[in-house]
VMD Tcl script that builds the backbone (N, CA, C; Angstrom):
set m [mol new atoms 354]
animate dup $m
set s [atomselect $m all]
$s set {name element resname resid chain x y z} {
  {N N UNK 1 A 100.414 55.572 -1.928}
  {CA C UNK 1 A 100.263 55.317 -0.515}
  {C C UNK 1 A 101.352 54.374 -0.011}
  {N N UNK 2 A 101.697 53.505 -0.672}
  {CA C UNK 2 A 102.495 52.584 -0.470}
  {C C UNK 2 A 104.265 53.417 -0.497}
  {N N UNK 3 A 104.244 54.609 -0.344}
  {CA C UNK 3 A 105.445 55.046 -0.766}
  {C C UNK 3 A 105.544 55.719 0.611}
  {N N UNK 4 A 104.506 56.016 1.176}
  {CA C UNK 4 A 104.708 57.483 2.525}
  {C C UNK 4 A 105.422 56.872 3.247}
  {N N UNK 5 A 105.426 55.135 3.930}
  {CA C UNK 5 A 106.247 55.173 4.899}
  {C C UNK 5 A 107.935 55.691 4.654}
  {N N UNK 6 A 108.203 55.091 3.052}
  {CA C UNK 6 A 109.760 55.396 2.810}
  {C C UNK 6 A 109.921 57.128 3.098}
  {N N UNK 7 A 108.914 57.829 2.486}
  {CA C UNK 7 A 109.020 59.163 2.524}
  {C C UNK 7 A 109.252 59.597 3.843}
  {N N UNK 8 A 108.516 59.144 5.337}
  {CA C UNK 8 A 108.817 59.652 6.667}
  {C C UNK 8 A 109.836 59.614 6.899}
  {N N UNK 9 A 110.500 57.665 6.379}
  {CA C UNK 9 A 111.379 57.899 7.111}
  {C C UNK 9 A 112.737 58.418 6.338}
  {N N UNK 10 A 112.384 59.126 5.264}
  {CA C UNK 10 A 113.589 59.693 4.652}
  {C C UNK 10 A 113.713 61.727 5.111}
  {N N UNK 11 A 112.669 61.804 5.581}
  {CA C UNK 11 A 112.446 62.662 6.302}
  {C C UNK 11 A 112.999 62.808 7.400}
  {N N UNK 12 A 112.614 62.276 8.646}
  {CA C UNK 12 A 113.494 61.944 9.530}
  {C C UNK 12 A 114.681 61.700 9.770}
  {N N UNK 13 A 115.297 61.062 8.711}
  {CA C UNK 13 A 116.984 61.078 8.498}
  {C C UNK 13 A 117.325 62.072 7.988}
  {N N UNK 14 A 116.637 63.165 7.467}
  {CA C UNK 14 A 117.152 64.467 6.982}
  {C C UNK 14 A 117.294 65.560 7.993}
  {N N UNK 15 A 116.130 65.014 8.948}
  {CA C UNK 15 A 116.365 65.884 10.092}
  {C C UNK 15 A 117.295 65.647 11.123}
  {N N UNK 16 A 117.825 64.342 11.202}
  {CA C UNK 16 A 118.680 64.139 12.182}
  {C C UNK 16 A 119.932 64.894 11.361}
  {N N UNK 17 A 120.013 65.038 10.038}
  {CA C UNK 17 A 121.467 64.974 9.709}
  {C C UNK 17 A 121.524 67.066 9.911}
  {N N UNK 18 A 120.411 67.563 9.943}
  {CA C UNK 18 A 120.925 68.921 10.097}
  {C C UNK 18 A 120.673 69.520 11.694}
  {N N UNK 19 A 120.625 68.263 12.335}
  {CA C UNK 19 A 120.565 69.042 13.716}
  {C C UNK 19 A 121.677 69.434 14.165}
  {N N UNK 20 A 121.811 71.521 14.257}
  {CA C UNK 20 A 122.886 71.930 14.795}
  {C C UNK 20 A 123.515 72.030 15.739}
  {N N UNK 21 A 122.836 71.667 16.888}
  {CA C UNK 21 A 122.673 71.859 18.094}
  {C C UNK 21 A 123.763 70.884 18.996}
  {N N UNK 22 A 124.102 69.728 18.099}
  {CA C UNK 22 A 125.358 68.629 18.517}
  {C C UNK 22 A 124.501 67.741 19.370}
  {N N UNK 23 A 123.304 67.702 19.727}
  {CA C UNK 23 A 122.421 66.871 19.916}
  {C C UNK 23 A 121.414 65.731 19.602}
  {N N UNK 24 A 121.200 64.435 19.374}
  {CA C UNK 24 A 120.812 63.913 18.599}
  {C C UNK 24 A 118.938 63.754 18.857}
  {N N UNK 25 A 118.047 63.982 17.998}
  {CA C UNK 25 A 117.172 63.961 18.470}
  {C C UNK 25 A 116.623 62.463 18.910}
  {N N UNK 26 A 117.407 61.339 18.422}
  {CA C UNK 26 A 117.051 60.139 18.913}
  {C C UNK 26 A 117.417 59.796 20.556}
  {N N UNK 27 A 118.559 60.667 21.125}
  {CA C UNK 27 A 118.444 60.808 22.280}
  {C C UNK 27 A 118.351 61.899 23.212}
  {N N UNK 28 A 117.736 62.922 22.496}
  {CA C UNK 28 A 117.251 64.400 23.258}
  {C C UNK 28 A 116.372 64.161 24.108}
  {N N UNK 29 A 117.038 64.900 25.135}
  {CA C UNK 29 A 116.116 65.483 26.519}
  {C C UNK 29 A 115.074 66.755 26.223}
  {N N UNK 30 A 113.908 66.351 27.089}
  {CA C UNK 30 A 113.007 67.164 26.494}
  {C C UNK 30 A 113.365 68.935 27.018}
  {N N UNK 31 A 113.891 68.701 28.224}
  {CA C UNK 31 A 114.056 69.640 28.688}
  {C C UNK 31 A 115.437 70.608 29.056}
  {N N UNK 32 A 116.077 69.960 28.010}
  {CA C UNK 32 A 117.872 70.340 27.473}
  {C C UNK 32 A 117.894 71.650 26.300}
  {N N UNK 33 A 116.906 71.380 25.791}
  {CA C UNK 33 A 117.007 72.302 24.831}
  {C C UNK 33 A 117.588 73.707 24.503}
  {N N UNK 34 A 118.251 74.646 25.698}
  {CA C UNK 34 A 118.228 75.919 25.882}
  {C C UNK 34 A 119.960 75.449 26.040}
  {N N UNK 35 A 120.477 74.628 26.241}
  {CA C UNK 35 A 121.714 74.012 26.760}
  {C C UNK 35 A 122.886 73.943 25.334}
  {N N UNK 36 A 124.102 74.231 25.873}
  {CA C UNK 36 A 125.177 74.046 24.839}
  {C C UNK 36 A 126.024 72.565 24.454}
  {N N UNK 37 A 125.371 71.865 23.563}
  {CA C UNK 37 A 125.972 71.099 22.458}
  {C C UNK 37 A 127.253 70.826 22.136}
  {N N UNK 38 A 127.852 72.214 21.762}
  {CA C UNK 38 A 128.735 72.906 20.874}
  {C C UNK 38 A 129.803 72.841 21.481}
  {N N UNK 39 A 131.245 72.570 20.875}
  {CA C UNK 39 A 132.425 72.664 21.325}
  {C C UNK 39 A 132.788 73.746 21.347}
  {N N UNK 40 A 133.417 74.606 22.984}
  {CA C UNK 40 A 133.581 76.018 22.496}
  {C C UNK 40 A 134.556 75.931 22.057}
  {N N UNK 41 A 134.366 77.407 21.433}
  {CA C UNK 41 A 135.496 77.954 20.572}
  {C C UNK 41 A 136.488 78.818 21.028}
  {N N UNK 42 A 137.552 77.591 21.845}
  {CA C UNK 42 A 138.555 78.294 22.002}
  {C C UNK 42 A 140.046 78.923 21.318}
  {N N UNK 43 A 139.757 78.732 20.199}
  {CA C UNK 43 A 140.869 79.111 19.141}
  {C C UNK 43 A 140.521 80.034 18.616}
  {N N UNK 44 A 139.377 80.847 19.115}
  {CA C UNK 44 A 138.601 82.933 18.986}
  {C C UNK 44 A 138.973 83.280 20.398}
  {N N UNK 45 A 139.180 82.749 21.391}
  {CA C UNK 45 A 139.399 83.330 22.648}
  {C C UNK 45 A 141.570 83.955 22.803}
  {N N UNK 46 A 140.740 85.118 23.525}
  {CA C UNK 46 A 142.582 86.134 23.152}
  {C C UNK 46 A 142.089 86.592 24.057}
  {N N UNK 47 A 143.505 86.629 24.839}
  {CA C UNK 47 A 143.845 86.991 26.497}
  {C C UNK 47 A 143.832 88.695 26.292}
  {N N UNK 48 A 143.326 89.312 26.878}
  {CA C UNK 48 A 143.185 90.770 27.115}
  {C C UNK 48 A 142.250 91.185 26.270}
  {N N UNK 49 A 141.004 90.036 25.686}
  {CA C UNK 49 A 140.046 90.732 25.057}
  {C C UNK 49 A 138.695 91.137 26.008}
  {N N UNK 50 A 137.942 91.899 25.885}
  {CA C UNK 50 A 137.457 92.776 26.775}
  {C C UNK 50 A 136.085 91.804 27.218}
  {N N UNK 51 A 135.327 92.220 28.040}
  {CA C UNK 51 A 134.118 91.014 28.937}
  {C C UNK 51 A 132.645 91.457 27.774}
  {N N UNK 52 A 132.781 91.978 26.938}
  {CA C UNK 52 A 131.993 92.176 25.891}
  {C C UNK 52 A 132.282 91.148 25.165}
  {N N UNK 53 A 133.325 91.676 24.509}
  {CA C UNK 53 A 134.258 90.331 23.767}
  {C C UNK 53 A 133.835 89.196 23.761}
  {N N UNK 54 A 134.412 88.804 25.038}
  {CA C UNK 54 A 133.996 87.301 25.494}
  {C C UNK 54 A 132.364 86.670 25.294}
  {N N UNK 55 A 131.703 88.035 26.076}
  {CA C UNK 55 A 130.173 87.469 25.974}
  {C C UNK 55 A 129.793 87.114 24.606}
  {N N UNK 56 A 130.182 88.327 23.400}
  {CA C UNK 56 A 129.457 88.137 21.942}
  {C C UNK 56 A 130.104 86.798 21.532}
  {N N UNK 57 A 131.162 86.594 21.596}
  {CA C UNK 57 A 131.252 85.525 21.353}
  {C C UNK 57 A 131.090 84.010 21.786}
  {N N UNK 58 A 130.542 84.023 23.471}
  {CA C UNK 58 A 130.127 82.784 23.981}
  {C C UNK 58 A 128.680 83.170 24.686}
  {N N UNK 59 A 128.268 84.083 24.628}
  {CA C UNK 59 A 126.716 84.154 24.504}
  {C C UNK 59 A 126.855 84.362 26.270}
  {N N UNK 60 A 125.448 85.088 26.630}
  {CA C UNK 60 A 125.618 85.287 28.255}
  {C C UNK 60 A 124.842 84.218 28.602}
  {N N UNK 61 A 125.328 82.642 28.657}
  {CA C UNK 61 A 124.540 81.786 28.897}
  {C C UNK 61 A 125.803 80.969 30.180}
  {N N UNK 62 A 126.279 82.045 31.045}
  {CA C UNK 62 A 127.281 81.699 31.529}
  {C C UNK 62 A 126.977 81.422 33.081}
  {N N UNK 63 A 127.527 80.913 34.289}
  {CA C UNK 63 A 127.691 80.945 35.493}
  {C C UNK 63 A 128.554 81.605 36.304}
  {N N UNK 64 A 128.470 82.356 37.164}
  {CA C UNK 64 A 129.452 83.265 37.965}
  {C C UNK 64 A 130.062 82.338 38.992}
  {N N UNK 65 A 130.780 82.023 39.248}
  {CA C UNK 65 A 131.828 81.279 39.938}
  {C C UNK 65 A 132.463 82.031 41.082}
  {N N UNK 66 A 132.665 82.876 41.153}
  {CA C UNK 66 A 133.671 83.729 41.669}
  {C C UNK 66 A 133.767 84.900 41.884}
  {N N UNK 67 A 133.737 85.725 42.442}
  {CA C UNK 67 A 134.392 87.384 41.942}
  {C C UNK 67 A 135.499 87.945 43.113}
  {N N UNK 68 A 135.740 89.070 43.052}
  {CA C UNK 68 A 136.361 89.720 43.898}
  {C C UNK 68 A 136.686 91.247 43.376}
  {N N UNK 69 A 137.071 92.085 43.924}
  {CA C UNK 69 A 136.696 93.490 43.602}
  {C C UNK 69 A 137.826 93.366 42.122}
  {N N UNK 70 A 138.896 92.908 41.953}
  {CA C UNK 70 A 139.732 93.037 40.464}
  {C C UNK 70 A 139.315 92.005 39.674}
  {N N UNK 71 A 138.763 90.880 40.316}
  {CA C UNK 71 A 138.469 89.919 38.744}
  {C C UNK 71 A 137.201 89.162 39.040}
  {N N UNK 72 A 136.880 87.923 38.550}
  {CA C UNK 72 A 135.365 87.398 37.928}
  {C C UNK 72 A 135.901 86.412 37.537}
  {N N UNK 73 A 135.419 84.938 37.911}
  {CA C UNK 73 A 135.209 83.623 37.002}
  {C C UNK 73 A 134.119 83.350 36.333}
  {N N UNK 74 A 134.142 83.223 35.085}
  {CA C UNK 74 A 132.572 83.055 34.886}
  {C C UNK 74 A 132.858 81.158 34.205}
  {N N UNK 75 A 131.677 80.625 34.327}
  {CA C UNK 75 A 132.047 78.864 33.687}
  {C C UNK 75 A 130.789 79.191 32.925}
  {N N UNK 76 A 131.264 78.418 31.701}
  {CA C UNK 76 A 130.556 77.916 30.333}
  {C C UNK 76 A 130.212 76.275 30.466}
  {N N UNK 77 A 129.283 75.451 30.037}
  {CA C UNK 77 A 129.318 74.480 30.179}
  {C C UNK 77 A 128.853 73.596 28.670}
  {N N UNK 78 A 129.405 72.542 28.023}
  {CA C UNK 78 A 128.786 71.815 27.352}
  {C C UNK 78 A 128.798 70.280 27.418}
  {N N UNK 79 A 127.409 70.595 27.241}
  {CA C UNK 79 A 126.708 69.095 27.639}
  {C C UNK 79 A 127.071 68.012 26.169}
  {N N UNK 80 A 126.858 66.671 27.224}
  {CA C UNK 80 A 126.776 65.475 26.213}
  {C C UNK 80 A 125.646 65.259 25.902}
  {N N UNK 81 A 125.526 64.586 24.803}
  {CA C UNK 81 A 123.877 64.317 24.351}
  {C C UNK 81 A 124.251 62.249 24.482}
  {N N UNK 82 A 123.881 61.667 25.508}
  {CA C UNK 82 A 123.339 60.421 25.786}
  {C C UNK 82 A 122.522 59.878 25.565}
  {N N UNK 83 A 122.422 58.446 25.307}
  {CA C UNK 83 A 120.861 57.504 25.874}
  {C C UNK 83 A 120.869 57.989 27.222}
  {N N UNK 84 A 119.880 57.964 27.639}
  {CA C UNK 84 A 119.758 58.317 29.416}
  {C C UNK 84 A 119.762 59.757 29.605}
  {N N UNK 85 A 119.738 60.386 31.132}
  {CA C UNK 85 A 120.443 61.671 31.122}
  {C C UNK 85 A 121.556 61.939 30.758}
  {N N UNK 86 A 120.999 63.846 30.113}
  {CA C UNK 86 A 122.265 64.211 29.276}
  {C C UNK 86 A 123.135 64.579 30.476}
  {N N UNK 87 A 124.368 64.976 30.280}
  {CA C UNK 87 A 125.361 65.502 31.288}
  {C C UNK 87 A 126.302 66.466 30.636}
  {N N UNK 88 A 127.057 67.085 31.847}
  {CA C UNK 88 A 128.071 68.222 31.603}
  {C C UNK 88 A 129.118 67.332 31.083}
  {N N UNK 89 A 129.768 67.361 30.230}
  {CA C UNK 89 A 131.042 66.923 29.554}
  {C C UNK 89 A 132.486 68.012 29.945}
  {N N UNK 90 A 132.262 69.270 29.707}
  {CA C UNK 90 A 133.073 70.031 29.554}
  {C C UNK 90 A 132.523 71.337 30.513}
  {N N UNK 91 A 133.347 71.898 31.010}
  {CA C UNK 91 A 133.450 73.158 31.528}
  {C C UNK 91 A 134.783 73.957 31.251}
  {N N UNK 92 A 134.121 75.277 30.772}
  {CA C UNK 92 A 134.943 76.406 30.155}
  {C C UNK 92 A 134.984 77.426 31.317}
  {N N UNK 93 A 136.237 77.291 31.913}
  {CA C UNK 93 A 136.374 78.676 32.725}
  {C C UNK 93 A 137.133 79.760 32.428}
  {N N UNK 94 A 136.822 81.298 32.789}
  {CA C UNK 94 A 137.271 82.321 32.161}
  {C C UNK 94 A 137.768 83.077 33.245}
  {N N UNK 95 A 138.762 83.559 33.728}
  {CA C UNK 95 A 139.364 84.481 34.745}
  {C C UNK 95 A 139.494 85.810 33.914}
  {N N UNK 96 A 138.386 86.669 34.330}
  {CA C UNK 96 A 138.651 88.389 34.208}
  {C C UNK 96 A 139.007 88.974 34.963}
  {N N UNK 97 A 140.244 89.876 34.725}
  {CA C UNK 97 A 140.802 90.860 36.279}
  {C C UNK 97 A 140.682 91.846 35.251}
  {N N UNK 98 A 139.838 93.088 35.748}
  {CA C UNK 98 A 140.208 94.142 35.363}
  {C C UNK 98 A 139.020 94.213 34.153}
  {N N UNK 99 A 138.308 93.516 34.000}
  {CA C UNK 99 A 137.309 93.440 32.603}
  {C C UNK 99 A 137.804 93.319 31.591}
  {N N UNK 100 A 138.926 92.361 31.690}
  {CA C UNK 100 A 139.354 92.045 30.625}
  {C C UNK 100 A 139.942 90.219 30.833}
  {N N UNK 101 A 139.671 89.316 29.666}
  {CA C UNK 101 A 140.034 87.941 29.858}
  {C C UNK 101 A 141.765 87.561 30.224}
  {N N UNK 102 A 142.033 87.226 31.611}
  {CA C UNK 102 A 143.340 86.932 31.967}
  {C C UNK 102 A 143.620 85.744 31.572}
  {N N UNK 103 A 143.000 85.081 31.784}
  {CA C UNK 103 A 142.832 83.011 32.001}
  {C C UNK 103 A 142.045 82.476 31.378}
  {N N UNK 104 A 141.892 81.120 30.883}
  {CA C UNK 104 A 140.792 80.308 30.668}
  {C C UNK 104 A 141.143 79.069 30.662}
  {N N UNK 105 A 140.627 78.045 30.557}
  {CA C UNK 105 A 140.836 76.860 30.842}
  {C C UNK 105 A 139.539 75.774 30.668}
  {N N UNK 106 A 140.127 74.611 30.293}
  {CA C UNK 106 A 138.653 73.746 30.118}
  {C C UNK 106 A 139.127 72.558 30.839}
  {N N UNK 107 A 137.594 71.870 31.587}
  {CA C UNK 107 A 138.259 70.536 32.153}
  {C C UNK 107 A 137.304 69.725 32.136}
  {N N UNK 108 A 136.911 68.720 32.235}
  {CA C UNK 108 A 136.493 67.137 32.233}
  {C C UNK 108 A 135.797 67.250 33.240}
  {N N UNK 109 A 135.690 67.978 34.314}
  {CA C UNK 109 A 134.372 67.594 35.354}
  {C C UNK 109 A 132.857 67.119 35.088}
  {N N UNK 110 A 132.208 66.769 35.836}
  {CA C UNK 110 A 130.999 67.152 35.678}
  {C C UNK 110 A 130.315 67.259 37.241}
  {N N UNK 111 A 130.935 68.001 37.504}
  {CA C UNK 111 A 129.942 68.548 38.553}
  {C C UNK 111 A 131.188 70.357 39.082}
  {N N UNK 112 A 130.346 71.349 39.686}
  {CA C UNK 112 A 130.814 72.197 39.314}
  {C C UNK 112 A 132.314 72.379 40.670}
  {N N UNK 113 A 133.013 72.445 40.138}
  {CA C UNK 113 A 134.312 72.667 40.753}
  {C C UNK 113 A 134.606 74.004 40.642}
  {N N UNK 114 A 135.076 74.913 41.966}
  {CA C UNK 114 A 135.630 75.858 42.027}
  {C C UNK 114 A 137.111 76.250 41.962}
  {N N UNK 115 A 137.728 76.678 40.507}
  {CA C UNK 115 A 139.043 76.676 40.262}
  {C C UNK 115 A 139.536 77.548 41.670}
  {N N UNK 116 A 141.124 76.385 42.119}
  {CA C UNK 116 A 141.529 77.474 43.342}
  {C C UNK 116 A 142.708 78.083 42.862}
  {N N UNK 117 A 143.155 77.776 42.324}
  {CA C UNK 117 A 144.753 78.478 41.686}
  {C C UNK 117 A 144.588 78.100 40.058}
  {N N UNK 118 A 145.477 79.127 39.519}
  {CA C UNK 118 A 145.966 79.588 37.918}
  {C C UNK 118 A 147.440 79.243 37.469}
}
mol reanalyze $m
mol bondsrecalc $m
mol representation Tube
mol addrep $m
């Protein structure tokens, strides 16, 4: 009996160390959970790969920004995991003309900005 507390809390440090999510559960939001962590992966992203492409590889967890009858902005976003509220850290934007990836770009905002020029 005298052993369970060490056991919790060696437990608990096992779980913080495999959380994949880039979130820490000592400062997780309860209601973040569905939200991206993760640094995208822009060193898989290739200009003229098709809007399939793009999705399998960044998941349709995206925002439409933009369109017009030849192209589409779509923004990706990943959050910081804070004490306090979490926030947008990063935004991933993607310019498709033609259904296929022309552009992309990442920037430091956190609040949503509409790219005006490329």
């Amino acid at each position: 009996m005298k052993y369970l507390p060490l056991f919790v809390v060696l437990l608990m440090m096992g779980g913080c160390a495999s959380n994949p999510s880039g979130s820490s559960w000592a400062v997780a939001d309860f209601n973040k959970y569905d939200k991206n962590y993760e640094p995208f992966p822009t060193s898989q992203l290739s200009i003229g790969a098709s809007k399939d492409g793009v999705l399998a590889l960044l998941g349709s967890d995206y925002e439409p920004v933009e369109a017009g009858s030849e192209y589409e902005v779509l923004a990706y976003q990943q959050w910081v995991s804070v004490a306090g509220p979490d926030y947008v850290g990063k935004t991933l934007y993607l310019k498709l003309e033609g259904g296929r990836l022309a552009h992309w770009k990442v920037t430091n905002d956190t609040v949503a900005i509409v790219p005006r020029s490329w």
